[in-house]
N, C-alpha and C positions, 0 to 999 in steps of 0.2 A: 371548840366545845361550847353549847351553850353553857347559856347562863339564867336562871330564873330572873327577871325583869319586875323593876316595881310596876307592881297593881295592885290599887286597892277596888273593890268591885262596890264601895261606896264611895264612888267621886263622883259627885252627882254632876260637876261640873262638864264632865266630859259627855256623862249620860246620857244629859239632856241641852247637847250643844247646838243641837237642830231646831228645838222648841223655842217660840218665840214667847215673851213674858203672857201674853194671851191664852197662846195655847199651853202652857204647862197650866195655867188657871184652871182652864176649862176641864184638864185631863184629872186635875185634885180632886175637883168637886164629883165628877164622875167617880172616882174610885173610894172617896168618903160614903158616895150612895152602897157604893158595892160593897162597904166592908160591912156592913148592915143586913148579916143572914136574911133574917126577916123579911126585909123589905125587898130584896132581891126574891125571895121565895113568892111573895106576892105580886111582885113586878113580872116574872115570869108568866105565874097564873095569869092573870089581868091581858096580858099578851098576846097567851095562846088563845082565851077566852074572845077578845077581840079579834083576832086574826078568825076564828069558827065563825065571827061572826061578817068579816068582811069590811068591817072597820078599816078606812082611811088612816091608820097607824104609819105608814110607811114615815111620812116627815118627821114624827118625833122620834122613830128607831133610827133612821139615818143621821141626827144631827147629836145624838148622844152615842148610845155603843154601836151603832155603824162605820162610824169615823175615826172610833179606838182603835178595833179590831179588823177592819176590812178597808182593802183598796180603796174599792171604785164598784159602781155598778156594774162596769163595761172595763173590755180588755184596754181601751183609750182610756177612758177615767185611771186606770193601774198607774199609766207611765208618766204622771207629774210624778207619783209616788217613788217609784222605781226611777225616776230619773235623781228625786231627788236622794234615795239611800245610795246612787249611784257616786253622788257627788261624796260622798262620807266614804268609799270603798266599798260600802256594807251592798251582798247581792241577794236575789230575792229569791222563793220557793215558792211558785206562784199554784194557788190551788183554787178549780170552782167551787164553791160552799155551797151547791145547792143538792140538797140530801132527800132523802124519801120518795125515787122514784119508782114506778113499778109496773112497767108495760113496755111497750118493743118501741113504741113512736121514742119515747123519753131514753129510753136508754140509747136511740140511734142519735139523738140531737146531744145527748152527752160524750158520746163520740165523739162528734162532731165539734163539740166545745172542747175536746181534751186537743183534737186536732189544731184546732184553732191557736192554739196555746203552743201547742210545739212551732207553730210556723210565727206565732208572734215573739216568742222566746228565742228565735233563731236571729231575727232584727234588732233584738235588744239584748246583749251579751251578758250583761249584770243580773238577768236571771240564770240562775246557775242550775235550776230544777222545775218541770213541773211536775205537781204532786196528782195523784188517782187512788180512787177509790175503784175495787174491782165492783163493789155493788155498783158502781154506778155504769155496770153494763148490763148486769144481767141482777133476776131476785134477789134477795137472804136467801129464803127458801131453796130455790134452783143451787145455790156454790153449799148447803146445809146437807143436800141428799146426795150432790158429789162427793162432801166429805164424807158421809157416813158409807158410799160405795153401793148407793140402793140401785136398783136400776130405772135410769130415766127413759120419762114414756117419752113418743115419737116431737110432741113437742117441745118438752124440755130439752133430747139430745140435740135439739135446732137452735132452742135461744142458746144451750153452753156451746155450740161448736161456733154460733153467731158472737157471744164475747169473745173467745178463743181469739177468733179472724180481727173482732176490735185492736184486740190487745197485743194483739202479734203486731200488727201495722202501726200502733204508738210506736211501739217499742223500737221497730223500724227507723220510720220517721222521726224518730228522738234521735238515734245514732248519725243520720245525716244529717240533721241540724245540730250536734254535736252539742246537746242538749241535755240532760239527767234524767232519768224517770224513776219518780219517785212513788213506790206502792204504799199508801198509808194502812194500817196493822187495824184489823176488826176485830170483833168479836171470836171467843174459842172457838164457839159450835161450826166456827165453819171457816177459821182461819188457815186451818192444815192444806182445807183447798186450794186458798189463794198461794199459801208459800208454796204449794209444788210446782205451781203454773209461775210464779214469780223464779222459781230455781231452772227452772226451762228454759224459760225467756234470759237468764243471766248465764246461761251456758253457751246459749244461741248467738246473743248482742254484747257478751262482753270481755273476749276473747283477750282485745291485747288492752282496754280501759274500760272503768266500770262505770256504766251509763245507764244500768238496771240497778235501784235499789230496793229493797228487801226493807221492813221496820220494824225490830225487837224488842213487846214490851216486855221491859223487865219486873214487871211487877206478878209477871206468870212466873211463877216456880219452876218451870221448865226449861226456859228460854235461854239460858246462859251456857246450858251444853247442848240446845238446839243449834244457836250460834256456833259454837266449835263443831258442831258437825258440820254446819253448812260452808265454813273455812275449811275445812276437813275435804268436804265433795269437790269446794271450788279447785284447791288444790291438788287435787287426784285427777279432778277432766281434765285441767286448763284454765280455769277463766278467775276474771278479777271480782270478788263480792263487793258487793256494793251494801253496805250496812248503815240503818239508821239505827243508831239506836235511843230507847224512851222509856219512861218509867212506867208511861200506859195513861190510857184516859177513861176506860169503863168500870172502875170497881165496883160500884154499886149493881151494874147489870148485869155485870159476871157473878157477883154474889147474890143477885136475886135470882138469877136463868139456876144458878146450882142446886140453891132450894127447894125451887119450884119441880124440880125434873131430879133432884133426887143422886146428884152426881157430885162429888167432891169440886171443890173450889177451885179454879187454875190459879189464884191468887197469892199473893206472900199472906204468909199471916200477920205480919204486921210493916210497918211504912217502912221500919232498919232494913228490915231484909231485904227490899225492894231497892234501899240505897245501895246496901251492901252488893246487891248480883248485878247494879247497874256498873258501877265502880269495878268491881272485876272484870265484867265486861269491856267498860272501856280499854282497863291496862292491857287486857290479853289483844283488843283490834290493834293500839298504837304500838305493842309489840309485833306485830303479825302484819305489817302494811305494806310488803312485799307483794300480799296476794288479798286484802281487803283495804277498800277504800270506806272510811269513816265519817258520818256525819252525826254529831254528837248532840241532841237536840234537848237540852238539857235547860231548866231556869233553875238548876241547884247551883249555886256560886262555890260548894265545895267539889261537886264534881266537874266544874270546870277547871276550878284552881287545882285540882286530880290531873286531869286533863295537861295542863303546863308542866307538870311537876315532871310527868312522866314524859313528856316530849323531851325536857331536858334531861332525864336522866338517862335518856335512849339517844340524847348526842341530835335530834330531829329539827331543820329549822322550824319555823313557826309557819312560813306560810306552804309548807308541804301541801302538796296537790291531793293528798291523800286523805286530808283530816279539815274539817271544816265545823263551826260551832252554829249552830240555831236556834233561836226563839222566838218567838209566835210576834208578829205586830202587835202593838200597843203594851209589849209588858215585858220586864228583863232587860230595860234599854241600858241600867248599868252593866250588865252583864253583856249585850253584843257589843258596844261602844269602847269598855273598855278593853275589850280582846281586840279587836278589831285595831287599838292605838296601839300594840306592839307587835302587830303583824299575822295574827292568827285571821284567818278568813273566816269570817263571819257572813249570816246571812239571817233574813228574817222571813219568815212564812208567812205570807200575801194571801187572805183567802179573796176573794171578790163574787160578786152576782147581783143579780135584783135585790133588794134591801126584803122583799118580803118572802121571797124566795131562800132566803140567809137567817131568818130569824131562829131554824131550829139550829144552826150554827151557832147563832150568838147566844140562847139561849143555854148551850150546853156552858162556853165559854165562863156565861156570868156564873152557870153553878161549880164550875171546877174552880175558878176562883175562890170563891165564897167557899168550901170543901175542903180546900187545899190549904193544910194547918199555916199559918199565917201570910199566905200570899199574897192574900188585898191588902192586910197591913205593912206588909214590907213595900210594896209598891208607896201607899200611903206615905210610909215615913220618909224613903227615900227622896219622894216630890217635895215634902214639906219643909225638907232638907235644902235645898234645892231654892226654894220657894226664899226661904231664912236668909242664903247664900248672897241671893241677889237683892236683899230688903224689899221684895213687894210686899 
């Protein structure tokens, strides 16, 4: 029978046992800039204004929030990274960060990059996922008029049957490189399309392991008996689900898209609820791991220590192949580190790409920070903590 195991998820010592007295320096001062609304609000502006303008920005974005939050430029820049979480146990979820494409050339080369990734992911075993975006095959628009059921003209039915064929062949070639594929969770107006193509693909490729994951945010009102159905379907065909589950990263654009267009909010009405259906959700997957496999992608330190309480009360070792905890690079390292010291498989989400190519990436990162009711300062105190620990 388990036993719940000491952890405190403020032992900074363990947290930040990879950081050298430099680099925890470096990482303060950066997160002292970010806890400062303000400045982060205008540090973006200034950014994108730069960037419109073709401004040489790239050195000073990659040697501050590039090197927080992201790899490597290159799939080789990744693997000091990844060699080095490798040395810790911790494996990676390696994802391209490069956003806002929208023509056939770009969506073929994203392919191609997703490709890349599964065959590099195959060489290096400490990744345990790569992550995809379905926009990043085909429009918004084009997966917005699928969901709605309109009918597509002669060249739309060509780019959707064109990502279809994309996406079919990850999904492939992920199961022989015995690999994850991980679908990351968009927007409403057109997420119903990605889940049915993602329940396809997990009926197709994941028969006797789940190798296809699915991402539930929980902060939609919906999603917590969307999930029990799709345990529900997997269980009725055959196949193993694959579930990530998250609290969500759009609120503001889900509550502005609803305004604007006149449609009720997919959203919780407020952040408990959003805790509460995430927390359900967990207990109901770690109860149900017969027939879903679990990746818990959480920076709540309660719904992790949720997470444990319920392994043990359900008799589950800790490093079950089936349950696995995630948070972003550069943030929550109490939180992976000290799961990871009593045997819980931990992993950290790796985005990488061209430093100016990544910016509307990190850009979002620094405002969900800054958004996210005390995030930068938890991060803050914890370092400071840390900082004390070792008298610099």
């Amino acid at each position: 029978m388990n036993s719940l195991p000491p952890i405190s998820f403020d032992n900074t010592e363990v947290a930040y046992q990879t950081k050298s007295n430099s680099e925890l320096r470096k990482t303060y001062h950066l997160y002292r800039l970010m806890n400062q609304s303000l400045l982060v609000k205008l540090g973006n502006a200034m950014i994108q204004f730069l960037m419109s303008k073709n401004a040489p920005i790239e050195g000073l974005v990659k040697n501050t929030i590039f090197n927080q939050f992201c790899g490597g430029e290159t799939l080789e820049e990744t693997k000091i990274l990844i060699d080095n979480l490798s040395k810790s146990n911790i494996e990676v979820l390696l994802n391209y960060s490069v956003e806002g494409l929208e023509d056939a050339e770009s969506y073929y080369l994203t392919y191609q990059k997703s490709l890349e990734m599964i065959h590099f992911a195959a060489e290096n075993p400490s990744i345990r996922a790569v992550c995809i975006k379905f926009t990043g095959y085909a429009g918004i628009d084009l997966w917005t008029k699928v969901q709605s059921k309109a009918t597509l003209s002669k060249n739309e039915d060509v780019e959707y049957q064109q990502a279809r064929q994309y996406i079919d062949h990850l999904c492939a070639e992920a199961v022989k490189a015995d690999v994850q594929l991980f679908v990351d969770a968009e927007e409403s107006w057109f997420q119903d399309a990605i889940d049915s193509l993602v329940d396809e693909m997990m009926a197709k490729y994941n028969k006797e392991e789940a190798f296809i994951f699915n991402t539930y945010q929980l902060y939609r009102h919906d999603k917590f008996e969307y999930l029990k159905r799709s345990a529900e379907l997997a269980k009725s065909v055959g196949y193993v689900l694959g579930a990530k589950i998250v609290r969500g990263a759009y609120v503001e654009k889900e509550n502005q898209y609803a305004s604007k267009t006149g449609v009720p909010s997919p959203i919780n009405a407020t952040k408990e609820l959003s805790d509460i259906a995430f927390d359900k959700a967990l207990v109901y997957v770690v109860n149900n791991l017969e027939h879903i496999s679990l990746c818990c992608a959480s920076h709540n330190e309660r719904s992790n220590q949720l997470l444990l309480e319920e392994m043990v009360k359900c008799n589950i070792p800790f490093n079950h192949k089936h349950i696995s905890s995630s948070q972003l690079l550069g943030m929550s390292d109490n939180i992976t580190y000290n799961l990871n010291r009593i045997g819980i498989n931990t992993a950290k989400y790796v985005p990488f790409g061209p430093v100016k190519e990544v910016i509307p990436y990190l850009i979002r990162r620094a405002q969900e920070n800054t958004s996210v009711a005390g995030q930068t300062s938890r991060e803050l105190r914890l370092i400071e903590k840390e900082i004390r620990r070792r008298k610099l």
